[in-house]
Structures are given as C-alpha cells and as structure tokens.
C-alpha positions in Angstrom: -2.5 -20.3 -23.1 -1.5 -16.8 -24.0 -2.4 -15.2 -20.5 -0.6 -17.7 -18.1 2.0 -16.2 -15.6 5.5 -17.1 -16.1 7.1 -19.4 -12.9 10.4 -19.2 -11.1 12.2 -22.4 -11.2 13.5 -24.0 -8.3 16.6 -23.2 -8.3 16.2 -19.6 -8.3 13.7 -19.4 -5.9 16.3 -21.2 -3.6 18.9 -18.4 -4.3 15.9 -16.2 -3.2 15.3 -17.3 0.1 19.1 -17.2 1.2 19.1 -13.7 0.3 16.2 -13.0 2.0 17.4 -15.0 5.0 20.9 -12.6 4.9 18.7 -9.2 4.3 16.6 -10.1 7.2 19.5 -11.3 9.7 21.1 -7.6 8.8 17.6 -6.0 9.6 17.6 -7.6 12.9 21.2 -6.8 14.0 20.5 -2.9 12.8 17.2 -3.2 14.7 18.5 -4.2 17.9 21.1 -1.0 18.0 18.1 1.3 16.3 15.3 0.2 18.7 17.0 0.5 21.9 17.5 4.0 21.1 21.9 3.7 21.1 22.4 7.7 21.5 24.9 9.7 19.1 27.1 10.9 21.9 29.0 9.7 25.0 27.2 12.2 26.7 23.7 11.1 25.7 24.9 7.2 27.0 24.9 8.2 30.7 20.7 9.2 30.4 17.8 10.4 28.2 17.4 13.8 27.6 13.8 15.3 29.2 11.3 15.8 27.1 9.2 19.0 27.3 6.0 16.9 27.3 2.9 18.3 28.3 0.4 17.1 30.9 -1.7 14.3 29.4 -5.6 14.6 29.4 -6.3 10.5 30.2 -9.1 8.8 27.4 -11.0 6.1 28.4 -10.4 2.9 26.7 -13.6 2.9 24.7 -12.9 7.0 23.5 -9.6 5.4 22.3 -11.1 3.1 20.1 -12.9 5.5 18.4 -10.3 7.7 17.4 -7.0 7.2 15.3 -4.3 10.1 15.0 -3.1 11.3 11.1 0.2 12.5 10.7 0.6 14.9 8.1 4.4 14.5 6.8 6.6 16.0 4.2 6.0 12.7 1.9 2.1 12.2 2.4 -0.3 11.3 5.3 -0.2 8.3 7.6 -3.1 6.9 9.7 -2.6 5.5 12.8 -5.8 3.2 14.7 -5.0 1.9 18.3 -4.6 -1.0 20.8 -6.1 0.3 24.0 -7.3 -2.6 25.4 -3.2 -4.0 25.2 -1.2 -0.6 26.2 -3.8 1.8 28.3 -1.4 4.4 29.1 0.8 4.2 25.9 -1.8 4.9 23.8 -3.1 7.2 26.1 0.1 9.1 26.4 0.7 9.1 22.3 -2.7 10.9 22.4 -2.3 13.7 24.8 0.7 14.4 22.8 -1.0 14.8 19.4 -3.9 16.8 20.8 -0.8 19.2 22.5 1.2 19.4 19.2 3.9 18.2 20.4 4.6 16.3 17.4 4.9 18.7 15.0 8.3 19.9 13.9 9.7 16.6 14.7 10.9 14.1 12.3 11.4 10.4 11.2 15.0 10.9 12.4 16.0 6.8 11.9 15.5 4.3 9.3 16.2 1.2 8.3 15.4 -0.1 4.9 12.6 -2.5 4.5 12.8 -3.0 8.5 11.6 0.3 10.9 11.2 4.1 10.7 11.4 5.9 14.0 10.4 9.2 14.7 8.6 11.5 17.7 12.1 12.4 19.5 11.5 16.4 20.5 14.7 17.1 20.0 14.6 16.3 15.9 12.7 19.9 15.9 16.4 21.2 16.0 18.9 20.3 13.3 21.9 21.6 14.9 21.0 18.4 17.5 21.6 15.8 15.3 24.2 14.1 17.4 21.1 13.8 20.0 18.7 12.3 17.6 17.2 9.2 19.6 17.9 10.0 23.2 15.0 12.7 24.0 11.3 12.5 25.2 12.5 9.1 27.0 11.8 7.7 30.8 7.7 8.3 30.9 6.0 5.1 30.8 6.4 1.6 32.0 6.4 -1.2 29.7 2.9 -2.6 28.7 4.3 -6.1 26.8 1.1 -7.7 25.0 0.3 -10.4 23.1 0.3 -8.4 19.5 3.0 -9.0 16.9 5.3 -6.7 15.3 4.1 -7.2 11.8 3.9 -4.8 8.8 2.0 -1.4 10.3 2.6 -2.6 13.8 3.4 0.9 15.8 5.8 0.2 18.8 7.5 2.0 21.5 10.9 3.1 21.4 13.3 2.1 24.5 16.5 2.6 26.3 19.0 0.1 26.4 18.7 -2.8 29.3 15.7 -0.2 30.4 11.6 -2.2 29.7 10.4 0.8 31.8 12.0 4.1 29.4 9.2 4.7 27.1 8.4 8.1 26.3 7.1 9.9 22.9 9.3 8.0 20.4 7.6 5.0 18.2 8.8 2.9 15.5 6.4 1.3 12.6 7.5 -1.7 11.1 8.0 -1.7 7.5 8.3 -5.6 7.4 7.4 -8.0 9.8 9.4 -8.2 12.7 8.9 -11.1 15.0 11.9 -11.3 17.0 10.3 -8.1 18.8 6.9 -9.9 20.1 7.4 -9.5 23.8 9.7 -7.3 23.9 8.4 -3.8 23.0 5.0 -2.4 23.5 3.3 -2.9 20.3 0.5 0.1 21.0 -1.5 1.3 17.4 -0.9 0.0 13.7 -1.1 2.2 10.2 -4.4 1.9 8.5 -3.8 4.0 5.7 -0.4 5.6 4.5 1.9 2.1 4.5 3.4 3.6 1.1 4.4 6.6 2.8 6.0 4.4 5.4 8.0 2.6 2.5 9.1 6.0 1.1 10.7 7.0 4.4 11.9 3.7 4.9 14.1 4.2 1.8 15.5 7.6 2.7 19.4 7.4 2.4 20.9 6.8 5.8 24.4 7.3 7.3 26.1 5.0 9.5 24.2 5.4 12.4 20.8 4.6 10.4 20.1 8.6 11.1 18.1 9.4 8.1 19.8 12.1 5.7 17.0 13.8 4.6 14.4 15.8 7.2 10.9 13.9 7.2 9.5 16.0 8.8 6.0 15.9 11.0 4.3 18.9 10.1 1.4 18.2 11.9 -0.7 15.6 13.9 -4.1 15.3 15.4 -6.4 13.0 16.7 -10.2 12.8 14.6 -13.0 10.4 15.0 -12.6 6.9 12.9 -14.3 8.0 9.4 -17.0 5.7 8.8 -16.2 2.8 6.2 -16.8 4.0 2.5 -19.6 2.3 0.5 -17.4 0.2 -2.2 -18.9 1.0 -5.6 -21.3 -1.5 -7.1 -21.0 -3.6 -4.5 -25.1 -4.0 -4.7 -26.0 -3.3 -8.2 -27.9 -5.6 -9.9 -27.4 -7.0 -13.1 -30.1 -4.6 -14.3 -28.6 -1.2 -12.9 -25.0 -2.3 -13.9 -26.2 -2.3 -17.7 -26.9 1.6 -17.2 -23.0 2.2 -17.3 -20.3 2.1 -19.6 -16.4 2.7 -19.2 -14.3 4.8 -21.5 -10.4 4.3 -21.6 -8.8 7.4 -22.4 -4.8 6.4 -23.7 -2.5 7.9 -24.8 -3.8 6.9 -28.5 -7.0 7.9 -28.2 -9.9 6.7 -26.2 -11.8 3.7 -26.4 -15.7 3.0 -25.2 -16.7 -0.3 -23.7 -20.1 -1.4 -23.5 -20.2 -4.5 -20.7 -22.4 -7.3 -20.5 -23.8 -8.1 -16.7 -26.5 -10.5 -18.0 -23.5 -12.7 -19.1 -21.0 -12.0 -16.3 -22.0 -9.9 -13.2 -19.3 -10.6 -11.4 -16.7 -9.5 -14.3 -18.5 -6.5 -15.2 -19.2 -5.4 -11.3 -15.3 -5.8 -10.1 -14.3 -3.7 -13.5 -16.4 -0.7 -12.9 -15.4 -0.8 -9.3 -11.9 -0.7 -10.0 -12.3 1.8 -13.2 -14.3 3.8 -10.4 -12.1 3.9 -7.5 -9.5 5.1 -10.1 -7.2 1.8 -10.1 -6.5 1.6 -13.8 -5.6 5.1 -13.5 -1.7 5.4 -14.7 -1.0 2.1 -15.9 0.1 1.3 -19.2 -0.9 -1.7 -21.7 1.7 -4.1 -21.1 1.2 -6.2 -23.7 0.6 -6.5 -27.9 0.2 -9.7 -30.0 -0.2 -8.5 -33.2 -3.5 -10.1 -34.8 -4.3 -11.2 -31.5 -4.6 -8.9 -28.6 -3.8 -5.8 -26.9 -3.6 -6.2 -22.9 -3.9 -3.9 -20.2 -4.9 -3.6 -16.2 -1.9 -4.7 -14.7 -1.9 -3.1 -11.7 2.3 -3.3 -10.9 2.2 -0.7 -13.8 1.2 2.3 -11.9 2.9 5.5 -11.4 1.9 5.5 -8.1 1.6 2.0 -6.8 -1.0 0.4 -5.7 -1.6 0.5 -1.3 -2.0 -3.0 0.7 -5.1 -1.0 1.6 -6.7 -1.0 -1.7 -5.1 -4.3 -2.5 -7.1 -5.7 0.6 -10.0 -3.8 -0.5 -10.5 -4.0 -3.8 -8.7 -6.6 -6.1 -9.7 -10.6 -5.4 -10.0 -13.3 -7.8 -12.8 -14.2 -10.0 -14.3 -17.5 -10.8 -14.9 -17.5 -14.2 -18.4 -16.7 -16.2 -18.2 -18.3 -19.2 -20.9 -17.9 -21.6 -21.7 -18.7 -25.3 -20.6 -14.9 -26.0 -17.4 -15.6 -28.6 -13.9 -13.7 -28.6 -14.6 -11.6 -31.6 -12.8 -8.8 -32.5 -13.7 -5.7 -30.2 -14.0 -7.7 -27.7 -13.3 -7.6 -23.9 -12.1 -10.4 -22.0 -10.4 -11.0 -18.5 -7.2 -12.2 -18.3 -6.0 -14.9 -15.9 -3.0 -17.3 -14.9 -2.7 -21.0 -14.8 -5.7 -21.2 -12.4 -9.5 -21.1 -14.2 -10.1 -18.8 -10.9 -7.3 -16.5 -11.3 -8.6 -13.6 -12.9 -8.4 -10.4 -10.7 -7.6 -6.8 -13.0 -5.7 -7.7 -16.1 -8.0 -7.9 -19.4 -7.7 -8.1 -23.0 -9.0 -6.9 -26.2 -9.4 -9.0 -29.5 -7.2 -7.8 -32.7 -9.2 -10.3 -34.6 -11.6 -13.5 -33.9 -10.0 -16.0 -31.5 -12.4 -19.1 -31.5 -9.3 -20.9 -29.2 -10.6 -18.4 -26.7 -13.9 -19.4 -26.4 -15.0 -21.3 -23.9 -11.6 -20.6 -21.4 -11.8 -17.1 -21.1 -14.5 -14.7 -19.7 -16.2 -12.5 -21.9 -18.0 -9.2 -20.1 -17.7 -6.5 -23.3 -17.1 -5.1 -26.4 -15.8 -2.0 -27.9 -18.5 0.0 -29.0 -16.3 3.2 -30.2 -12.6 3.6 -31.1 -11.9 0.2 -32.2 -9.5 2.0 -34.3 -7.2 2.9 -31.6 -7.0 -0.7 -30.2 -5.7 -1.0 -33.7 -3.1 1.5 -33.6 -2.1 -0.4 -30.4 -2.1 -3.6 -32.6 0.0 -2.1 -34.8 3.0 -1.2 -32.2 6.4 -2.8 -32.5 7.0 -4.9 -29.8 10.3 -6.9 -27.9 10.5 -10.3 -28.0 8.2 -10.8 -24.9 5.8 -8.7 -26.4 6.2 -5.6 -24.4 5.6 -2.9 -26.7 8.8 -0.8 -27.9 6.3 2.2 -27.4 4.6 3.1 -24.1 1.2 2.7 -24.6 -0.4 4.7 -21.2 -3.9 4.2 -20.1 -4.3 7.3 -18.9 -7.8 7.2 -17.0 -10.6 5.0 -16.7 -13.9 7.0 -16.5 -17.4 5.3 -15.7 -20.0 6.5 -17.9 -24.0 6.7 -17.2 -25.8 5.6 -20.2 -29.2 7.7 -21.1 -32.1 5.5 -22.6 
C-alpha cells in the first residue's frame, strides 16, 4: 500500500552496526581521557586547582526530591531532576552551588560528539584560562557509586585521574548511553527537559583536546520547585465535546479547514487535536504528492526545530486503527501508517480524488470543509521520482478551532 515505510536490507544494516560499533569504541577512548578530567598543562598534572566554592546549606533528602535546578545557557534551557536517595551529598553539593551562583559565567568547556558535554569548572569564567579548562572546583566530595546507569540524560560527576574521591563542581551529561561508566562515576541527577540543547552543545566544534571552540556559556542557574505535570489536551474529552472543534492548516498555499469525525474514530480525532494543540505539526512541510491521489503531511522528522524525546515520550504513540463504513472520498482525511494495521502515530493524508482501494485499510477521522482548493494546488506540484514535491510545500501552523452552534 501507498503509505508503507521503506526497509533497510540486510546488508546495509550490517554495514550499520560496524560503524556504530567503531563511532562508539572512539567515544569511549575520548571519554576515558575527557572524564577523568586530563588537565591542559604540566602544571595542572601535579593537583586540582581550588575552587572558590561557597559553604553549602545541606537539603534533606525529601526537599531534594522536590526540586530540580534549570540552567539557563547561551543555546536554550536545560532541566535537571535528581538522585538523592543514590548520591546525598553530591546532589546536595550541586545545590548549594546553584542557590550561591556559582555557576553562572561558567561554560560547557568539553565535548565530545554524540558522547558527553562537561561543564561547571570555575575557572571557564576566564578565557585567558583555557589551558586550565578541566582541572578547577576539584577534591570536595567522596565518591557515592550507585546502582544507576549512565544512559542518555544521566548527569555524572567529573573526576581526577586514579582519584574515586576528587569530586567537586564539574558534571558531565551523557548525550548517548554510556555503560562502560556504571560503577565508576557518581551518576547524581538526569535532564528532564532541554536533551536537544544537550545535542547542540554536543556538536560544538572541538579541538584536539575535546575543549569546545565556541563559549557555552551558563548564564544563570537556580534551583525552583518541580512544576506540576501539565494537563495533556483532550486527554478526557468525550466524543461529544471533541465534535465542538475543528483544526485549520495554515500552508504556505493557503489554509485549509478540517471538520473531524469522533463518533467514527475518537481515538484518531483526540491524538490529532492534541498534537495540532501542543503545536507539533507546527513547521513541518507536506512530504509527499501523488497526483490524483493524495497530498501527505505530519511527519514529524520534518520540523525546523525537531522534535524533543520529551514530547516524543509524551505525546506521539501508535493507534489501532478505527475503521468505519466512512469512504476515502475526495476531501478527505485519513491517517497514515506503515506495514503494521497498528502503526499509525502523526502522518495523514488527504484524498485528490475517490480512492475506494482505501476503504476499509485506512482510518477515516475528517474531511475538508473549506479550501479544498489549495489541497489542489498541492496536487498539482511537480514532484521527484519518490514523490517529494520539487516545491516546498510548508505547513506553517496547526490552529484548533472552537466551533459555535
């Protein structure tokens, strides 16, 4: 069928893994000089350089949980949630320094592509002390070794070499997962919100020493009460309520107004007003035109500003399908899927014309109800061989619509 996902074959997805297996040997070799903090200088070898750390004001274990610290950096936010129960007094420690401000000015002053990205070293404050990068805010805490793994968003403690007991103010966050240090860092917090930030940095030029080339800087950190967890929209309307909305796609042909059908498929209609809602079709373009047969849009890999493994997590799942005695006519709205009958998630499609071969395999939830003559205009686009139109077709914004009665 037309909607299918194309499949690797074997023998590429063999050459895959053995250059994942090389990329990920090279991570851990650059890891095990980045982590154990190797110093610029001969002089920074001999010993850590103090840190001008404040006295700490000690949080229970239970204030700790209810707390996470934000860093505000030059490339966006990240949100950092904590392990108290597994590293007390590293957690503790990271804390004090936050509410102190001891973190701003500093920098993510190391990085290692699609492995770490290290920051909190006091001396990064000053430029002209590059050499030092890595070697300050050293020697406070002993080693707190738990059972948690170092897996994407895991935020770790940096250390001296041949030295379990030389944690101070510098962390890591793993951009990848990173097994081979379970055990042998204190794995303390991990990112909750801002992993595409942590990407970002992560692919900052770097010179020979993984020192990053380009200041990432900390402008400012504090410490705030976990937000409460945000209602996800139409997560309890009923059939009844969800008919009171409609969506309008504003392209960059025009816009077009959908009118859904809940009586026939709630679950279709309910996970495309949530993610029109939450602003997930925002800045993606239609990706695909079969002339006479349909225009298709929703695929999310097509932002401008990709999608986070937060809202992944949060918002896109797979449908079962809802199949009704609704036909594919044209102006109408259907959901996409792969191989799988159960495979549906945020791609959909709009009929150029009646497709009775449709029927019965694909999930109907609406119709166009205005601008049926720009989904023609998109019909009408020239198009590659794999359909990709020549002409980028952007949908621009996704707006939900209450209907009066």
């Amino acid at each position: 069928m037309p909607f299918w996902h194309k499949r690797r074959w074997p023998c590429a997805k063999f050459a895959d893994e053995r250059i994942f297996f090389m990329r990920d040997f090279l991570i851990l070799t650059l890891l095990l000089l980045c982590l154990e903090g190797l110093p610029q200088s001969k002089k920074a070898r001999s010993r850590a350089v103090p840190a001008s750390a404040p006295s700490v004001q000690t949080l229970s274990i239970e204030e700790l949980k209810k707390v996470q610290a934000v860093l505000e950096t030059s490339l966006g936010n990240i949100v950092i949630e904590f392990f108290p129960d597994k590293a007390t007094a590293h957690v503790n420690y990271f804390a004090g320094l936050v509410k102190s401000g001891f973190y701003t000015g500093t920098t993510f002053h190391r990085v290692i592509l699609h492995g770490i990205v290290q920051a909190g070293d006091p001396l990064s404050k000053d430029p002209t002390k590059k050499a030092l990068y890595g070697s300050g805010g050293l020697k406070k805490l002993k080693a707190e070794f738990n059972d948690t793994h170092h897996v994407r968003g895991t935020v770790s403690a940096v250390l001296l070499p041949g030295d379990p007991n030389s944690a101070g103010s510098q962390f890591f966050i793993c951009v990848s997962d990173q097994p081979q240090l379970d055990g042998k860092y204190t794995a303390w917090g991990h990112v909750v919100e801002g992993m595409e930030v942590v990407d970002k940095i992560s692919a900052i030029p770097a010179d020979s020493n993984q020192l990053a080339q380009q200041r990432i800087e900390i402008k400012h950190a504090i410490l705030r009460p976990i937000p409460p967890p945000q209602p996800i929209p139409f997560a309890e309307a009923s059939k009844e309520e969800m008919k009171n909305f409609r969506v309008v796609l504003e392209t960059s042909l025009g816009k077009i107004e959908l009118e859904l059908f809940p009586d026939a498929a709630p679950e279709h209609v309910r996970n495309f007003l949530r993610l029109a809602k939450v602003g997930l079709y925002d800045n993606t373009v239609w990706h695909r035109v079969v002339p006479g047969f349909v225009v298709q849009g929703g695929d999310l890999s097509t932002r401008t500003e990709p999608v986070t493994p937060e809202q992944m997590a949060k918002f896109v799942k797979d449908l079962k399908m809802e199949i009704s005695e609704l036909k594919h006519e044209k102006g109408t709205l259907s959901m996409a899927r792969g191989d799988a009958p159960d495979s549906a998630s945020t791609s959909f499609f709009i009929c150029l014309a009646p497709q009775p071969t449709l029927d019965g395999k694909y999930t109907v939830f609406g119709k166009v109800v205005s601008g049926l003559d720009v989904v023609d205009k998109m019909g009408s686009v020239p198009t590659f061989d794999n359909e990709k139109p020549k002409e980028r077709i952007d949908l621009i914004r996704a707006e939900v619509t209450e209907v009066r009665r």
